[in-house]
N, C-alpha and C positions, 0 to 999 in steps of 0.2 A: 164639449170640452173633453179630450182625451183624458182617464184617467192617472194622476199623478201619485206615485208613490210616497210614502212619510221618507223623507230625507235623513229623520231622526231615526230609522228604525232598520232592525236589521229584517232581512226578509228571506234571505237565501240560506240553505242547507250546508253549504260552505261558509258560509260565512258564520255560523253557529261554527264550525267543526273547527274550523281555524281557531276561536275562541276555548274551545273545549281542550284543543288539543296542547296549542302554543300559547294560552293565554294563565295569567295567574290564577288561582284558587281562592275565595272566605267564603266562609259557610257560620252560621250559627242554626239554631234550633228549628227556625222559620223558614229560610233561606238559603244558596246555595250560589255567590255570583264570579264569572269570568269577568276576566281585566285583558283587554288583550289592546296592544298601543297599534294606534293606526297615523298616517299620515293626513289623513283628512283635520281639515277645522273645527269639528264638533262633536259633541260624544252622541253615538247612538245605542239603543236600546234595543236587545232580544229578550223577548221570555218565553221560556220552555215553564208549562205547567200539566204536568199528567197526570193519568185519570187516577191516580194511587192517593190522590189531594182529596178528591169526590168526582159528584157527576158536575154536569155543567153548568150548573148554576153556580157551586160553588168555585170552579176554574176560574169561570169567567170575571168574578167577584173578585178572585185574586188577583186576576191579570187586569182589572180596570184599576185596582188600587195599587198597584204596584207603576201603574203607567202614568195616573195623578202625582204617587210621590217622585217620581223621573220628571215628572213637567214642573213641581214645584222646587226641585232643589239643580235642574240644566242649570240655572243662572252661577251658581254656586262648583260646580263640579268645572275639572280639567277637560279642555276640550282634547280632541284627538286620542280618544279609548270608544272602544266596543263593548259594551256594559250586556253580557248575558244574565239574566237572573232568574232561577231556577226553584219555585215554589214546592214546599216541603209540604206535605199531610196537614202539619202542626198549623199552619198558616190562615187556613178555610177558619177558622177560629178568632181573628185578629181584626182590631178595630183598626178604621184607616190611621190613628195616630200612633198604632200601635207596630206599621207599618212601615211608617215615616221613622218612626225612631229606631228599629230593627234594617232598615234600609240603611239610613243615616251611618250608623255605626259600621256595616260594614265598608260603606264608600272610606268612613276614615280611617278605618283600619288598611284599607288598598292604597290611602295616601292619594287619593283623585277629590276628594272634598277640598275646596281652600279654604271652609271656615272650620 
């Protein structure tokens, strides 16, 4: 079976920079995310996390908890946005619920959260 790409995810170099460039801005202490509105059906998911966070274990630890709290709160969030989310240093330090609620708050602060 040919492999298939995550539907939910953003993957291309453009399609970050469209977000960077044209899409809205929240940031807090942890985090850094684009809002950028699309015409698709569903919201998908970029994360940029660089080496300025740590080495790769800690990256990777971001970006796997960053991509749980995207899978638990898709049901709850506006479809049709491209959600970049950009891992700050401070972050490698964060429990996943800690994550979830620094997440949280900036989706409702972008007004893409419906609860």
């Amino acid at each position: 079976m040919p492999y298939q790409p995550h539907p939910d995810r953003l993957k291309k170099q453009w399609e970050f920079q469209r977000a960077y460039k044209s899409g809205r801005k929240y940031w807090d202490a942890y985090f850094v995310i684009y809002i950028y509105s699309t015409p698709l059906d569903q919201a998908r998911l970029g994360i940029t996390v660089s080496k300025k966070v740590g080495k790769s274990v800690q990256r990777n630890r971001v970006k796997r908890l960053i991509r749980e709290v995207f899978r638990l709160l898709r049901s709850d969030l506006y479809p049709k946005y491209d959600i970049v989310v950009v891992g700050r240093p401070a972050a490698c330090e964060l429990t996943a619920s800690q994550v979830e609620e620094s997440l949280s708050k900036l989706f409702r602060k972008a007004k893409i959260l419906v609860t």
